[in-house]
C-alpha positions as CSV (number, residue, x, y, z in Angstrom):
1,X,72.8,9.0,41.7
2,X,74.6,10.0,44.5
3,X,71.7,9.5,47.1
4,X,70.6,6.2,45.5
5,X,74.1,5.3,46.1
6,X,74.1,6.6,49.8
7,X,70.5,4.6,50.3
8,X,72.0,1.3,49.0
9,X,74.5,1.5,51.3
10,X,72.4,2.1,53.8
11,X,69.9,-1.0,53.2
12,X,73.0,-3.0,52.9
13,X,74.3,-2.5,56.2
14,X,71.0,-2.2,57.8
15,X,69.8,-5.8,56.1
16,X,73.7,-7.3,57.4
17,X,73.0,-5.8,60.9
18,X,69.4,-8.0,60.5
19,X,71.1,-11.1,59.6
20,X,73.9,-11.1,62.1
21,X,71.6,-10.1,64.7
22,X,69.2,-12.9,63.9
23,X,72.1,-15.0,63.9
24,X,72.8,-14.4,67.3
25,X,69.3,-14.0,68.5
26,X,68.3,-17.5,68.2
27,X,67.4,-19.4,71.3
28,X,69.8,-21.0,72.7
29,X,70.0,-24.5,74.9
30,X,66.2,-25.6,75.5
31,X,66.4,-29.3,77.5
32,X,69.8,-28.0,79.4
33,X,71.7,-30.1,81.7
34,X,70.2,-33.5,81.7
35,X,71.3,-36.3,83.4
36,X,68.7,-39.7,84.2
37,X,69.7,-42.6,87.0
38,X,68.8,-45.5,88.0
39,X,70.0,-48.3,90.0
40,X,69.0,-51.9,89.5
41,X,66.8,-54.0,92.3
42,X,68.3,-56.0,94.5
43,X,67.1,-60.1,93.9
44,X,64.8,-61.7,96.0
45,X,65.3,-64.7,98.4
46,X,63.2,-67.6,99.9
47,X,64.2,-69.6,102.9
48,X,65.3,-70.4,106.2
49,X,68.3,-67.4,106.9
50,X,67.6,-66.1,103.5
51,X,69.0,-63.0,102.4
52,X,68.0,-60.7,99.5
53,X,70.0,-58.4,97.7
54,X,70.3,-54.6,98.2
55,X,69.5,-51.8,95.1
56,X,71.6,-50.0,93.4
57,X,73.0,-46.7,94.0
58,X,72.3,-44.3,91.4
59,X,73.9,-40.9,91.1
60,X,73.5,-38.4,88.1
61,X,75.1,-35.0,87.8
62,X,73.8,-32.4,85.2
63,X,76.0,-30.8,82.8
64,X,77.0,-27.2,83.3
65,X,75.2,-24.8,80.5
66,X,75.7,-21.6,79.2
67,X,74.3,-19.3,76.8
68,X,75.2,-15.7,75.6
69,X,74.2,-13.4,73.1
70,X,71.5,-10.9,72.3
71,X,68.8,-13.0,72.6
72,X,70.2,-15.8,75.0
73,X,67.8,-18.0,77.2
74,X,68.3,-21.7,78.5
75,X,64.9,-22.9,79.6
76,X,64.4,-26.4,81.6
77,X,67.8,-25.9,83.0
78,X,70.6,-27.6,85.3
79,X,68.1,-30.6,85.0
80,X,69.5,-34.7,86.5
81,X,67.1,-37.4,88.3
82,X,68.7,-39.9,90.5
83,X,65.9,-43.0,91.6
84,X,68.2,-45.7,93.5
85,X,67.0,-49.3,93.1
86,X,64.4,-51.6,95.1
87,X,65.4,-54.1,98.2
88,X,64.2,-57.7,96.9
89,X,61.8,-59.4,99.3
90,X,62.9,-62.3,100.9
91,X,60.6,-64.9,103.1
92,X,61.7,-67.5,105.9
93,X,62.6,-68.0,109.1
94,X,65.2,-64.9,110.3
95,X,64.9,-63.9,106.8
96,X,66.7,-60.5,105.8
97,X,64.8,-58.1,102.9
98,X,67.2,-56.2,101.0
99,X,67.8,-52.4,101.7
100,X,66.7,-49.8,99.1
101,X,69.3,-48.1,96.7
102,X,71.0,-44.3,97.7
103,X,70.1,-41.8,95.2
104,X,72.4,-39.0,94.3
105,X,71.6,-36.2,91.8
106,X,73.5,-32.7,91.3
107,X,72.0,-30.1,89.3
108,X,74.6,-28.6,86.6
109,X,75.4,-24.8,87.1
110,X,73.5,-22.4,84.5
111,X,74.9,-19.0,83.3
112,X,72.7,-16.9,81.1
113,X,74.4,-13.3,79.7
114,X,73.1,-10.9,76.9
115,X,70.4,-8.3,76.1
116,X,67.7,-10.3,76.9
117,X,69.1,-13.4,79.0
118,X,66.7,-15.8,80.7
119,X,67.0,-19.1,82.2
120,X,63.5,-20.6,83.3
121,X,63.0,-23.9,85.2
122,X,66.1,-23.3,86.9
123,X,68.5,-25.5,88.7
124,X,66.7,-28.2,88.7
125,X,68.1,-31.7,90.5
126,X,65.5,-34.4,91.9
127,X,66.1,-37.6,93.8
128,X,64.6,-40.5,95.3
129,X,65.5,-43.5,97.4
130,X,64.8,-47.0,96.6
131,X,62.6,-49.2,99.1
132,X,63.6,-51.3,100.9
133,X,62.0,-55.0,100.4
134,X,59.6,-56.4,102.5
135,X,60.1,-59.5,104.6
136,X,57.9,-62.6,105.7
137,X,58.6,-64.9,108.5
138,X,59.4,-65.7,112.0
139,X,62.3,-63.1,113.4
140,X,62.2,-61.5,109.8
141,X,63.4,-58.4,109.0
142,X,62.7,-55.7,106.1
143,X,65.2,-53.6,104.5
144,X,65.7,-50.0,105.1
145,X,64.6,-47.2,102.5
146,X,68.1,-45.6,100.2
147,X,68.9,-42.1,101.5
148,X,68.0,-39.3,99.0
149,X,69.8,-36.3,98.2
150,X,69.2,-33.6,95.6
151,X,71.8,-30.1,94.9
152,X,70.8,-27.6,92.5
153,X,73.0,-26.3,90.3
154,X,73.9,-22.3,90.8
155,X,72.3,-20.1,88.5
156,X,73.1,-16.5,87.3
157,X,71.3,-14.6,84.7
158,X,72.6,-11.1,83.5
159,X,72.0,-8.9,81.1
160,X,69.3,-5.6,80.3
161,X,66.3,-7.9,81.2
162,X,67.5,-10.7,83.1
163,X,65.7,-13.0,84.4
164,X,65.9,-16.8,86.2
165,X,62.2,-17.7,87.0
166,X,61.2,-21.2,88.9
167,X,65.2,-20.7,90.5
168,X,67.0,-23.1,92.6
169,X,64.7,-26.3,93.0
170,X,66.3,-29.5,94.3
171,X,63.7,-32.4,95.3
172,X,64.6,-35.7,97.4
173,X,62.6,-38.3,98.6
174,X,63.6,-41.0,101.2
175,X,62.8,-44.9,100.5
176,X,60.3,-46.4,102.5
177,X,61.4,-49.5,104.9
178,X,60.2,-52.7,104.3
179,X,57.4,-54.2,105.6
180,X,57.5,-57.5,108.0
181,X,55.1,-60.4,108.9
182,X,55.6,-63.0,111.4
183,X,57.0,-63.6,114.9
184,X,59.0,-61.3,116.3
185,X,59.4,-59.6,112.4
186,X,60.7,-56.2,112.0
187,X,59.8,-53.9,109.7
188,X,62.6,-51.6,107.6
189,X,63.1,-48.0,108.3
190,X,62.3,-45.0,105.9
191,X,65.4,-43.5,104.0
192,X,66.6,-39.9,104.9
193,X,66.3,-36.7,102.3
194,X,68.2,-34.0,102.3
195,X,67.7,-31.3,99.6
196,X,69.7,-28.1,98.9
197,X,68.6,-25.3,96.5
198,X,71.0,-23.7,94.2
199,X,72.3,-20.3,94.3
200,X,70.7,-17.7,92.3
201,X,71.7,-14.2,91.0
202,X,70.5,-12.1,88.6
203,X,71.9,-8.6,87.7
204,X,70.7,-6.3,85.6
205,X,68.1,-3.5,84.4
206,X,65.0,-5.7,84.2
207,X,66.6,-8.2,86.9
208,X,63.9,-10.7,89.1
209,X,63.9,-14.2,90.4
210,X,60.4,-15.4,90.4
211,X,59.9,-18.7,92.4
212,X,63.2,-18.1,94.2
213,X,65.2,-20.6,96.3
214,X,63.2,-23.7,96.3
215,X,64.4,-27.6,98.0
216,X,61.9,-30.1,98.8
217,X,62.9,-33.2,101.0
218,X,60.5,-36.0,102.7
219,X,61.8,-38.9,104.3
220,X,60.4,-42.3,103.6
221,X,57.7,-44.1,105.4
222,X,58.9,-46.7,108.3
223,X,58.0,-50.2,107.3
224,X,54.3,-51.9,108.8
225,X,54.6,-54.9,110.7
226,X,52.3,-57.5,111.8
227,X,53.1,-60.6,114.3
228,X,53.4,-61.2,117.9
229,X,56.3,-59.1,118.6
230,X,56.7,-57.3,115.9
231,X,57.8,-54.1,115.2
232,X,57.3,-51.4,113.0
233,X,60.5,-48.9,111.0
234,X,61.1,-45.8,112.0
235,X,60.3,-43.1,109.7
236,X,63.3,-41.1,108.0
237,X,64.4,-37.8,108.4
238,X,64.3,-34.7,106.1
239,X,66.4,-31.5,105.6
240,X,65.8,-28.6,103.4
241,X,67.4,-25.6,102.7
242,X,66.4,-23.0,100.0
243,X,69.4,-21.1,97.8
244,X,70.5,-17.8,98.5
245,X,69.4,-15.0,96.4
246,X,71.1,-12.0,95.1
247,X,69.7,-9.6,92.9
């Protein structure tokens, strides 16, 4: 009696240890940060000194996100997408296009902690410029591509087997310029990029990085022009740098 006693006690504990482990051991997070865009076009225009609008800025930060516990992960991570709107066209004599939208985006920070913390996709963060619209006639002019810029968020993982795989990302894309036809007609000029990767630490037994420091940035296109006279955009600029890694 005594030992079926002891053994009952036994299974009790062990099955409540079970149940509060599995409680805690669920994934945690998944999607992460999030965060979407977009700015609206700019209108377009038809005439003699027409002028079309500009696009909207857009800017998007990523929420911070943090997961503990025995099991903890957080997946697609700090996550936000920034697209900044369209130039509208415009056509006529010394006829302006609209300039393409800035675009903005900031990965959110990500902290994984416990046994066997994760984090995945990492800090995610991705932005492009809208283009600039394209113009048509005599001493036209096409708008200039947004500027892009993309941050990702910081990420630290620890815990036995940490972890923090694709790591700091960041994307950003300039706007094209506008094109121009006509007399004289110049074309828009591509949009600058500047991308940054996020900061990435990971401590523990099992620790490792994977894809590590990441940031990707193009600057957009110049603007084609046609016409006597006429003259084409200059293409943007680009500037990347990856996150710093300690592990």
């Amino acid at each position: 009696m005594k030992r079926f006693n002891l053994l009952s006690v036994a299974a009790m504990g062990l099955s409540a240890l079970l149940f509060t482990s599995s409680a805690h051991a669920a994934p945690k997070v998944f999607g992460s940060g999030n965060a979407s865009a977009k700015g609206g076009n700019g209108g377009s225009a038809k005439g003699p000194f027409a002028k079309a609008g500009n696009g909207g800025f857009a800017g998007a930060q990523g929420g911070n996100v943090k997961a503990s516990g025995f099991f903890s992960k957080v997946v697609n991570s700090g996550n936000a997408k920034a697209v900044g709107g369209n130039g509208g066209n415009a056509s006529g004599f010394l006829s302006k296009a609209g300039n393409g939208g800035d675009a903005q985006a900031f990965g959110g920070n990500i902290k994984s902690s416990g046994f066997l913390s994760s984090v995945k996709n990492s800090g995610n963060a991705s932005a492009k410029g809208g283009n600039g619209g394209n113009a048509k006639g005599p001493l036209a002019q096409g708008g200039n591509g947004g500027f892009a810029g993309a941050i990702g968020g910081n990420i630290t993982s620890s815990g036995f087997l940490s972890s923090v795989k694709n790591s700091g990302n960041a994307s950003a894309v300039g706007g094209n310029g506008g094109n121009a036809s006509g007399w004289g007609a110049k074309a828009g000029n591509g949009g600058n990029a500047e991308a940054y990767g996020g900061n990435i630490s990971s401590k523990g037994f099992g620790s490792s990085v994977s894809g590590s420091g990441n940031a990707s940035a193009k600057g957009g296109n110049g603007g084609n022009a046609s016409g006597v006279g006429a003259q084409g955009g200059n293409g943007g600029s680009a500037i990347a740098v990856g996150g710093n890694i300690s592990n």
